[in-house]
N, C-alpha and C positions, 0 to 999 in steps of 0.2 A: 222967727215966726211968732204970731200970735198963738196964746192958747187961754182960754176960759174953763176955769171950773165952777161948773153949776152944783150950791150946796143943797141940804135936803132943804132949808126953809125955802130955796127958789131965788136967792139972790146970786151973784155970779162974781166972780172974780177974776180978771185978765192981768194977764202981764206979755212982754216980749219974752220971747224964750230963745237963745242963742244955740248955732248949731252943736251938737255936741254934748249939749246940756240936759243933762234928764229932767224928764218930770216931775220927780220927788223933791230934785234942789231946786228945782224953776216954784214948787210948791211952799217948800220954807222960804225961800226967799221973798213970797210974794206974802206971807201969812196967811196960807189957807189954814182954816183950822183944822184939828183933831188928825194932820200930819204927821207926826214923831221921828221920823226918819229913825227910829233906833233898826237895830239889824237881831236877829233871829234868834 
């Protein structure tokens, strides 16, 4: 599936996102920024 993230400046970033696949790795993977993926 598609998915776009829309940053605060208003520019957007898409990628294919595979079933199964989270948001957060479909997000590093794509380089959205300010992502970190670190855990808690």
């Amino acid at each position: 599936m598609k998915v776009t993230w829309k940053l605060a400046d208003g520019s957007e970033i898409s990628a294919d996102v595979a079933a199964g696949e989270t948001l957060k790795d479909a997000a590093l993977t794509a380089c959205v920024p300010h992502i970190t993926g670190d855990c808690g």
